[in-house]
C-alpha positions in Angstrom: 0.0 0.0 0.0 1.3 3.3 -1.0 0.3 6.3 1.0 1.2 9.8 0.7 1.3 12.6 2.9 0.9 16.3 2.3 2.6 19.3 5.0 1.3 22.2 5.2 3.3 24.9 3.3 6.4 26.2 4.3 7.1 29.8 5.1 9.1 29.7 1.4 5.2 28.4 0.2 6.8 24.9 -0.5 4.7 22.2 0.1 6.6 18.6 1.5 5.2 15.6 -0.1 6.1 12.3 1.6 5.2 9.4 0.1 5.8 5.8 2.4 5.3 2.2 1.3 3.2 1.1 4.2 3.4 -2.1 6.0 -0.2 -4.2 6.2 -1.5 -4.0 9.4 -4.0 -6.7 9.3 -3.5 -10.2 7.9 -4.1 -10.6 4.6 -3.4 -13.6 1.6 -1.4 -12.6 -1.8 1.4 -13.5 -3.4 3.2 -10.3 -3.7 5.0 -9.6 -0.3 8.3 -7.7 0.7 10.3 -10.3 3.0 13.1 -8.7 5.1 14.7 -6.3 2.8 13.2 -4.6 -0.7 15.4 -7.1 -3.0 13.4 -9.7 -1.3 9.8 -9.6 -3.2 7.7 -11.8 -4.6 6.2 -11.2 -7.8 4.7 -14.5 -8.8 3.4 -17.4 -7.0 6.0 -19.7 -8.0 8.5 -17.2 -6.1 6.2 -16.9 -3.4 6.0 -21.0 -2.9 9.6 -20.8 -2.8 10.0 -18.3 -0.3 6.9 -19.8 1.9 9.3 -22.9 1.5 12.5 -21.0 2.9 10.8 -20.1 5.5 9.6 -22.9 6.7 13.2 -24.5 6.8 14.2 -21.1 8.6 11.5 -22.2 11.2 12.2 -26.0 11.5 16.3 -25.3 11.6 15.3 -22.7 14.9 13.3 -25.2 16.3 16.4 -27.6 15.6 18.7 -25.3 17.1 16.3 -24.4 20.3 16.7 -28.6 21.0 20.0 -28.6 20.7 20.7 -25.5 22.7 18.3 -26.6 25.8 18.6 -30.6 25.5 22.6 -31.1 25.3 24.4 -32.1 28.6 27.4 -30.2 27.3 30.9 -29.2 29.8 32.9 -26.7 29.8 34.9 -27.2 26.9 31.4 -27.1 24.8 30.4 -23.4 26.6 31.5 -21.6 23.0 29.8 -23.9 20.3 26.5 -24.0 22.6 27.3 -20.2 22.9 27.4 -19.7 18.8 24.3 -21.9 18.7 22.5 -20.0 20.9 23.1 -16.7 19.0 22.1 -18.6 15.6 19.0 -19.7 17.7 18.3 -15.9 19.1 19.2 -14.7 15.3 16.5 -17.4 13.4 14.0 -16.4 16.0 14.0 -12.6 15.5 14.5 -13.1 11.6 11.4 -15.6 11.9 9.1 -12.8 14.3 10.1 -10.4 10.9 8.7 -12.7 8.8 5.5 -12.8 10.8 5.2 -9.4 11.4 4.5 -9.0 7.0 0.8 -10.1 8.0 0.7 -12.6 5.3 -0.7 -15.3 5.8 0.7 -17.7 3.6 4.0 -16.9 5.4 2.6 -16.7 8.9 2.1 -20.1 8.4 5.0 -21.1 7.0 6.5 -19.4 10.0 4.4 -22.3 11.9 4.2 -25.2 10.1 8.8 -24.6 9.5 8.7 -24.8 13.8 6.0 -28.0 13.8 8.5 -29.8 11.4 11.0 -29.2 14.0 9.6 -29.8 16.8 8.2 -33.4 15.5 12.0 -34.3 14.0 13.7 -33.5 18.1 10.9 -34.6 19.8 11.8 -37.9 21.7 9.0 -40.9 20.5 9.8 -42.8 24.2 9.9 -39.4 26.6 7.6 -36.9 24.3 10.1 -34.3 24.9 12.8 -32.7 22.6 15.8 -34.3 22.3 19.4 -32.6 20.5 21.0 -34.2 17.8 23.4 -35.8 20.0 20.0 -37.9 21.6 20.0 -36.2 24.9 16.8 -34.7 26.0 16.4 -32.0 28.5 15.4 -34.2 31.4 16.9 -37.4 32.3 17.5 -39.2 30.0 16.2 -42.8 29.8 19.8 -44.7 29.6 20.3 -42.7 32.9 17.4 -44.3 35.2 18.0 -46.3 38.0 16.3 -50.0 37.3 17.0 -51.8 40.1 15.0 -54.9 41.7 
């Protein structure tokens, strides 16, 4: 939506026209969206498909990081790679409320449906709760319980 504004005059008698590419405000469908930056645009639907795919892998590989970042039993020689993963965590996650935040809904959901995927690949089958890649959850874990007679 283009909008454009109008000052009053100026004590020269100029007038100051502003004219703003405004954001939606409400949620709405289309295949024409401006993701993230203005190079970013979809024009056609195949290119918005592609991008509703992107961002859906965006969404399951913070999910992915999120388990990995909360579920590893890591020491202290693994405080700088959790560290890194917990900034490419905080990074996907404000990236992803961006995405959101276009009030599309086609991408909204992508937004969802991306974290869904990742939640159902590190979710633990036996516990129901995520697991890292590594296979250890954020509770105990069950090769760590005590099964004695």
């Amino acid at each position: 939506t283009v909008s454009v504004l109008y000052w009053p005059r100026t004590q020269k008698g100029k007038r100051i026209t502003l004219i703003m590419n405004m954001m939606p405000m409400t949620f709405e469908w289309g295949y024409r969206v401006v993701l993230l930056f203005n190079g970013w645009e979809t024009t056609t639907p195949f290119e918005y498909l592609i991008a509703c795919v992107c961002v859906a892998a965006c969404g399951t590989a913070m999910q992915m990081c999120r388990s990995y970042v909360t579920g590893t039993h890591y020491g202290p020689d693994d405080k700088l790679a959790v560290t890194l993963m917990f900034g490419v965590l905080l990074t996907l996650s404000y990236i992803l409320m961006l995405l959101a935040m276009t009030y599309n809904m086609g991408i909204f959901f992508s937004v969802v449906l991306g974290q869904m995927i990742g939640f159902y690949i590190t979710m633990d089958p036996v516990d129901g709760v995520a697991v890292s890649p590594s296979g250890h959850s954020g509770g105990s874990h069950r090769a760590c319980e005590f099964h004695g007679h």
